[in-house]
Each structure stands twice: as C-alpha cells, then as structure tokens.
MDAnalysis code that builds the backbone (N, CA, C; Angstrom):
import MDAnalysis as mda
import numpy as np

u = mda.Universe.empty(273, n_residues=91, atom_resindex=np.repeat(np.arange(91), 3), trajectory=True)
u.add_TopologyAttr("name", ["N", "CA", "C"] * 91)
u.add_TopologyAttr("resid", np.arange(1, 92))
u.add_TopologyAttr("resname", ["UNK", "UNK", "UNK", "UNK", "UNK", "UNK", "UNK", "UNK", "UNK", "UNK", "UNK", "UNK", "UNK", "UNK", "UNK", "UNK", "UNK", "UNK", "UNK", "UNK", "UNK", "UNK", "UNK", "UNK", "UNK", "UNK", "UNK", "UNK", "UNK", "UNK", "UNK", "UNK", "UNK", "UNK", "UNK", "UNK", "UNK", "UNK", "UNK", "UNK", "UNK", "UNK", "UNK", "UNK", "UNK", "UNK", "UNK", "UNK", "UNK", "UNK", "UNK", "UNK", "UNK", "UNK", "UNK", "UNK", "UNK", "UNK", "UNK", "UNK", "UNK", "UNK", "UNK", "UNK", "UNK", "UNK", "UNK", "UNK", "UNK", "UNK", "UNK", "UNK", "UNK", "UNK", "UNK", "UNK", "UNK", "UNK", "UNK", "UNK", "UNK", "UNK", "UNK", "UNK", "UNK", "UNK", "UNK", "UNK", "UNK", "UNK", "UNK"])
u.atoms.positions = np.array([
    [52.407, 137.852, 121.042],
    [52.684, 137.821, 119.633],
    [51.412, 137.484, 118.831],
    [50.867, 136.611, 118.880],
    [49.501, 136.307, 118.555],
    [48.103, 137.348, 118.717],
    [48.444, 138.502, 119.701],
    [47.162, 139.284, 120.027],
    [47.901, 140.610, 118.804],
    [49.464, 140.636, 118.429],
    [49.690, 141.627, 117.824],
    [49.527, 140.875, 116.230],
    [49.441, 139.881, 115.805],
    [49.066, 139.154, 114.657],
    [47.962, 139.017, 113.930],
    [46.754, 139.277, 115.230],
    [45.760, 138.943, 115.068],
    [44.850, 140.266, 114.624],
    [45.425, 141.497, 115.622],
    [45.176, 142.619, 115.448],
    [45.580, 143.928, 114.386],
    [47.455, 143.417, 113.938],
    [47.695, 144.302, 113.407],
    [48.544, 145.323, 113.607],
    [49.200, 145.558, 115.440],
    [49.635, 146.621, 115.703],
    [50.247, 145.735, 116.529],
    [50.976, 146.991, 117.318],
    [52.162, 146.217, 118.819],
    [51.348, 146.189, 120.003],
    [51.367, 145.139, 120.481],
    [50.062, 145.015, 121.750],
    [51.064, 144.928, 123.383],
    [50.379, 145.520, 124.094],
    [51.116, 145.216, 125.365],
    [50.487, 144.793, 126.316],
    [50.793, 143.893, 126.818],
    [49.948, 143.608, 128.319],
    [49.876, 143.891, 129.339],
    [48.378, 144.021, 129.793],
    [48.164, 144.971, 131.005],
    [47.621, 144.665, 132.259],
    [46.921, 142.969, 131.982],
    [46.632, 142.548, 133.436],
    [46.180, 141.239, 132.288],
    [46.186, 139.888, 133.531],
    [45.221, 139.279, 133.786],
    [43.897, 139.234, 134.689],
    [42.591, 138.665, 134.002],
    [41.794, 139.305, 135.060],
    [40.718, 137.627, 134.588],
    [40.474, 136.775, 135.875],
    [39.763, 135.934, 135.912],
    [38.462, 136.034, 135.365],
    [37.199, 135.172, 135.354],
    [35.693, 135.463, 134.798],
    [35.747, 134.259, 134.621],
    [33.772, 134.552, 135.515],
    [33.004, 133.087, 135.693],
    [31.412, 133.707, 134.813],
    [31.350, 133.242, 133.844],
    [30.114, 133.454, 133.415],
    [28.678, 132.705, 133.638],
    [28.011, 133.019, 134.144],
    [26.785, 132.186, 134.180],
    [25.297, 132.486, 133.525],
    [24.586, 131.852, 133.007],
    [23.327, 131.770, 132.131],
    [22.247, 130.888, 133.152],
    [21.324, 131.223, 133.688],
    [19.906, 130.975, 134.320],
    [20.883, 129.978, 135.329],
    [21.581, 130.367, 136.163],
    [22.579, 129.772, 137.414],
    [23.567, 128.769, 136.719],
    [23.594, 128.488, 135.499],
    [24.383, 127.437, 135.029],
    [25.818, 127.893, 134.496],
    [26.533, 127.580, 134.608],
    [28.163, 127.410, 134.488],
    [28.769, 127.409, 132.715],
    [28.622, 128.751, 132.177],
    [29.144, 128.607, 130.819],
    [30.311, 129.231, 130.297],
    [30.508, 129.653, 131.308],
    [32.477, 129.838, 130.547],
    [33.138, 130.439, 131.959],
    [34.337, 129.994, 132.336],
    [35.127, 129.930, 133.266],
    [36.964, 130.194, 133.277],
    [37.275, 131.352, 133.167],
    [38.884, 131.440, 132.864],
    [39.422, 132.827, 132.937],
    [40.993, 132.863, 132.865],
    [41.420, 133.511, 132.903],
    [41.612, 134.876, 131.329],
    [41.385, 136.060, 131.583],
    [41.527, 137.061, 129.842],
    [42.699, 137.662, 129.968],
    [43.450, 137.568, 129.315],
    [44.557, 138.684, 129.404],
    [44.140, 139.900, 128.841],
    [44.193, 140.616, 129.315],
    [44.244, 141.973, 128.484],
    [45.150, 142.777, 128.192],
    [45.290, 143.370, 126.655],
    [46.080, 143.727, 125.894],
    [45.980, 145.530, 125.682],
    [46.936, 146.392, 125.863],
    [46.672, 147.629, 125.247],
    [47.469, 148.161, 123.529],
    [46.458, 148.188, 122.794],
    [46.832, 147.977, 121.431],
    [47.800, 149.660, 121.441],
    [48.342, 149.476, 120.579],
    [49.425, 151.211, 119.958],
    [49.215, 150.632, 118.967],
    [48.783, 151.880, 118.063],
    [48.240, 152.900, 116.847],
    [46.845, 151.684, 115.828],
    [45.902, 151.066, 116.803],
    [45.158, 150.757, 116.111],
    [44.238, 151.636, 115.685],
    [43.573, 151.273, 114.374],
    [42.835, 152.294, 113.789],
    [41.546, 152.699, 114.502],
    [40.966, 151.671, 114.889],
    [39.883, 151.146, 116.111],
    [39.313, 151.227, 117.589],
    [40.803, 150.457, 117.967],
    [40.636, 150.511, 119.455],
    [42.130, 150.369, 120.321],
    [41.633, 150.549, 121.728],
    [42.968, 150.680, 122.331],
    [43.205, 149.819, 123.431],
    [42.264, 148.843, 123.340],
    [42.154, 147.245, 124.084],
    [41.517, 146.046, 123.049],
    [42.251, 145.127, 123.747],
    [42.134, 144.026, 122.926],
    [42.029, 142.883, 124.382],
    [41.128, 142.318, 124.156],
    [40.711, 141.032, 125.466],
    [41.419, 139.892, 124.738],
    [42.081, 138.749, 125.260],
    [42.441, 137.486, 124.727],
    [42.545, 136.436, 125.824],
    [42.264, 135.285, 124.879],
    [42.466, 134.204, 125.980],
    [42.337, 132.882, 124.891],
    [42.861, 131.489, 125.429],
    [42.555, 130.524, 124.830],
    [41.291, 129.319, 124.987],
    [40.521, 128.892, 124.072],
    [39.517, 128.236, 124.771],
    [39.833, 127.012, 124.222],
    [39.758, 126.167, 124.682],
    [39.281, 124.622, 124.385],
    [38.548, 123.997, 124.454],
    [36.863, 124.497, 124.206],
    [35.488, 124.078, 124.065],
    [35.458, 122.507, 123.334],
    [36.052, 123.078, 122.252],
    [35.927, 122.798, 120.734],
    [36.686, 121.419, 120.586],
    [37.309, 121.189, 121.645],
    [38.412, 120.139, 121.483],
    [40.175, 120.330, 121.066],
    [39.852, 121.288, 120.679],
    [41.766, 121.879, 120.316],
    [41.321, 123.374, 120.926],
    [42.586, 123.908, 120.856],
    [43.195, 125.297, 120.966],
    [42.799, 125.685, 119.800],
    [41.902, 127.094, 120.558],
    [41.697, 127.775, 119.612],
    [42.059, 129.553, 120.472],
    [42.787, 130.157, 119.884],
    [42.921, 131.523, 120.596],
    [42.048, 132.584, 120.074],
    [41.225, 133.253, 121.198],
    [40.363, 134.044, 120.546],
    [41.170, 136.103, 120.933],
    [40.551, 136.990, 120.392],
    [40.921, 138.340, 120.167],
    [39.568, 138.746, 120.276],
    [39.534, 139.903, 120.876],
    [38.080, 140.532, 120.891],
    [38.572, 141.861, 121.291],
    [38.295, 143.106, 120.075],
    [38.916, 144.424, 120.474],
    [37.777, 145.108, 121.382],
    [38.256, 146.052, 121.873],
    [38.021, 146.755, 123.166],
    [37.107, 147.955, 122.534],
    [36.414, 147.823, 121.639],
    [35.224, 148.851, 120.971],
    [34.181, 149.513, 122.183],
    [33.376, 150.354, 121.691],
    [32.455, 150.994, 122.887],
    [31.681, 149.881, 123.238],
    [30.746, 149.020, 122.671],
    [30.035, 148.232, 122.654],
    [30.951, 147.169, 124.109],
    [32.174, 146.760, 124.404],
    [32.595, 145.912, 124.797],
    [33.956, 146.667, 125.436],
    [33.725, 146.365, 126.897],
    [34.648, 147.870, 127.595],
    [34.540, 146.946, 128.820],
    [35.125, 145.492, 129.172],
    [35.531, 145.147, 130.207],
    [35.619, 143.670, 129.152],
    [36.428, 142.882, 130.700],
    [36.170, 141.678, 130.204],
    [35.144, 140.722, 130.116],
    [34.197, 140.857, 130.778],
    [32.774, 140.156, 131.003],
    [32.299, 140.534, 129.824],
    [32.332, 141.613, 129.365],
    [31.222, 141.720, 127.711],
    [32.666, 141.495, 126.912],
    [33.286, 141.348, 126.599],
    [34.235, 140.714, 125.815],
    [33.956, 139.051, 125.768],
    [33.851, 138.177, 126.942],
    [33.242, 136.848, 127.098],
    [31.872, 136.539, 126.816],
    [31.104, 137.278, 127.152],
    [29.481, 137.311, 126.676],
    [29.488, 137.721, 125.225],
    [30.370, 138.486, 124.656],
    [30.040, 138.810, 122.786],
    [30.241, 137.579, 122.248],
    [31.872, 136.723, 122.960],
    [32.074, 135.564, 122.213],
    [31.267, 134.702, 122.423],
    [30.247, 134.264, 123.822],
    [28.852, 133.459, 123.824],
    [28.542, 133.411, 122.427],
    [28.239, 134.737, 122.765],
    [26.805, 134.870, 121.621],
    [27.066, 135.063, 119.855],
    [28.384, 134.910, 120.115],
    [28.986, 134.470, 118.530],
    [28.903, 133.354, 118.443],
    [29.364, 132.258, 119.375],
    [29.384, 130.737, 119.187],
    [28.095, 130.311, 119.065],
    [27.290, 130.648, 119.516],
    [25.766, 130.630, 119.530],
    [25.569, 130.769, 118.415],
    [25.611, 132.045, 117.682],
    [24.965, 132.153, 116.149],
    [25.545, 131.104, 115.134],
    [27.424, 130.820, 115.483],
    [27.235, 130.220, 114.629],
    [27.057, 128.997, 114.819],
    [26.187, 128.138, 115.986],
    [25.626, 126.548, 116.104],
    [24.318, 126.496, 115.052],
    [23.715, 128.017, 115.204],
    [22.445, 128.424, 114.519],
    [22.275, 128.183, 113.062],
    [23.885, 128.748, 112.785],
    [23.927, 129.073, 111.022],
    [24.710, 127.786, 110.633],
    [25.002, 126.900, 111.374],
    [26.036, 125.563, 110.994],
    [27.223, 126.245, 110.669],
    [28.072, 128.050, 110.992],
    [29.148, 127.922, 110.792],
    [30.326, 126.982, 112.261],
])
C-alpha cells in the first residue's frame, strides 16, 4: 500500500531479494528490497522498496526502476549517494 501511495499506481509484488553493500571493504547497508511491479506508471515498471532505520525511526524508502537503476544493488547505491548529498547540503 505504501509503494502504491508513494508511486501513484497499483503496485504488485514480485520478489524479495537480500543486499549487502560495501564501500573500501566496509559494511554500509545490509537488508532485505522488496520489489514491486508498477501498472500504468507513466515512468517505470519497477519500483525497489524497503524500510531503513539509519536515522533512528522508520523511514520507508521507493526508488523507481528507471534505465539508470535496473536491479536492486543500484537502487541501494542511488539511495547511498542521496543520503550522502544530503549530509553535504545539511538537507
């Protein structure tokens, strides 16, 4: 309900699929993605989701399935490198 809220359309699920990310051998994100197949987005026709609790609460993230990002490993590495920019920009 939340991946079709977030997105816009009726989402269905199509697997869970584990991921261990690592940066110069070190341990930076570790969990399970569900993946979602979106019907009639304007966009795309996957949607990656999962919940993180970095941050201290629940926070659920969405990351659509664009050319740029076509598994779950670059779906987890885009959100890196979003959290990253925004430690950069103080968002």
């Amino acid at each position: 309900m939340a991946v079709e809220e977030a997105c816009g359309c009726r989402a269905v699920h199509v697997r869970s699929e584990d991921v261990i990310e690592k940066h110069a051998h070190r341990l930076v994100w570790d969990g399970t993605i569900e993946v979602f197949e979106l019907q009639e987005h304007p966009t795309a026709k996957i949607c990656y989701a999962w919940q993180d609790y970095t941050k201290g609460y629940e926070n659920f993230v969405t990351i659509l399935g664009v050319p740029a990002i076509d598994s779950v490993n670059k779906a987890v590495q885009a959100y890196i490198v979003s959290m990253g920019r925004k430690k950069e920009t103080g968002g």
